[in-house]
N, C-alpha and C positions, 0 to 999 in steps of 0.2 A: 554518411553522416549519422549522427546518433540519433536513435527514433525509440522509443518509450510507448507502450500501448496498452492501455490498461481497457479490462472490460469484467466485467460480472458483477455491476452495482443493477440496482435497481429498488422496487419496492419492497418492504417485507416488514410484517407485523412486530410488536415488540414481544423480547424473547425468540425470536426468530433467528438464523445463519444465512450467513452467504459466504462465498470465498472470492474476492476479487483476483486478479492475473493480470501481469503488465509482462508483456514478451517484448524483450529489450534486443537492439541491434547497432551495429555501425561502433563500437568500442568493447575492451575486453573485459564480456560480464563477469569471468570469472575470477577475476582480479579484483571486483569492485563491489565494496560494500552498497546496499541495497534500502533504500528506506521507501517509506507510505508518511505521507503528505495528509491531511484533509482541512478543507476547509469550510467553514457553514456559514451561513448565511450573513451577513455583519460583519463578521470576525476575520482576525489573523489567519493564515496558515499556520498550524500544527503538528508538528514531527507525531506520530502516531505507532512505529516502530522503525528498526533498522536490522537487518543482517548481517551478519560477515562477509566475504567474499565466502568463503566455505563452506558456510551455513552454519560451522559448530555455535554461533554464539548469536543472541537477539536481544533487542531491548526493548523497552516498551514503556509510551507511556502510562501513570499512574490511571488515567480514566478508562483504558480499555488492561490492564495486567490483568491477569487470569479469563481474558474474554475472547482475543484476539490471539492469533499465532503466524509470525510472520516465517514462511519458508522457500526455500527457491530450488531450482532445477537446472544447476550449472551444463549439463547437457543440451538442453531446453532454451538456454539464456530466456528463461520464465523466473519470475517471482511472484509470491502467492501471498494474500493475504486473509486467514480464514476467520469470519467472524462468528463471535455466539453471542447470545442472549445478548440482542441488542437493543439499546435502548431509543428511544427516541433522541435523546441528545448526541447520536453517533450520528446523525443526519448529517450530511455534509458531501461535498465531489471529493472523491480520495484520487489523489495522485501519486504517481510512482516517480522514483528520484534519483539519479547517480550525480555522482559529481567524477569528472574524468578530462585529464589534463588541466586541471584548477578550473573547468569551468561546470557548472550546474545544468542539470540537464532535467526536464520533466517533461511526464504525457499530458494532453489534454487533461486527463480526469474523467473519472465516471463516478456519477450520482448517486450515492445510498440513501434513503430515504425511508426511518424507520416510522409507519404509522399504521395505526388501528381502522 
């Protein structure tokens, strides 16, 4: 079955990095485009980035472009999410995402939580 595992959130100051990791299994990573998810507190779920199946190509949303860089390790079925200069309003559980055979697939989520 499809399994999604995302981990390397946690606390960290603002201006601060972290690089979250979702090591995916049970369908073929390498075929499938790859996205980050987050959500905070009140609010909708959030597309945050996306990858290609290949990795040549990402997107990003406009609140994390130039912050964030989403990459993956087709070897590895890992995909990476690395952050910088984060602000507090990145807070939020970021989840990892495939969609495979029309259906939607996400991890738990792990917690980043940007504070002073």
């Amino acid at each position: 079955q499809v399994q999604l595992v995302e981990s390397g959130g946690g606390l960290v100051q603002p201006g601060g990095s972290l690089r979250l990791s979702c090591a995916a299994s049970g369908f073929t990573f390498s075929s499938s485009t790859m996205r980050w998810y987050r959500q905070a507190p009140g609010k909708g779920r959030e597309l945050v980035a996306s990858i290609s199946s290949a990795g040549g190509s990402a997107n990003y949303a406009d609140s994390v472009k130039g912050r964030f860089t989403a990459s993956r390790d087709n070897a590895k079925n890992r995909v990476y999410l690395q952050m910088s200069s984060l602000k507090p309003e990145d807070t939020a559980v970021y989840y990892c995402n495939a969609v495979t055979n029309y259906t939607n697939y996400w991890g738990q989520g792990t917690q980043v939580t940007v504070s002073s």
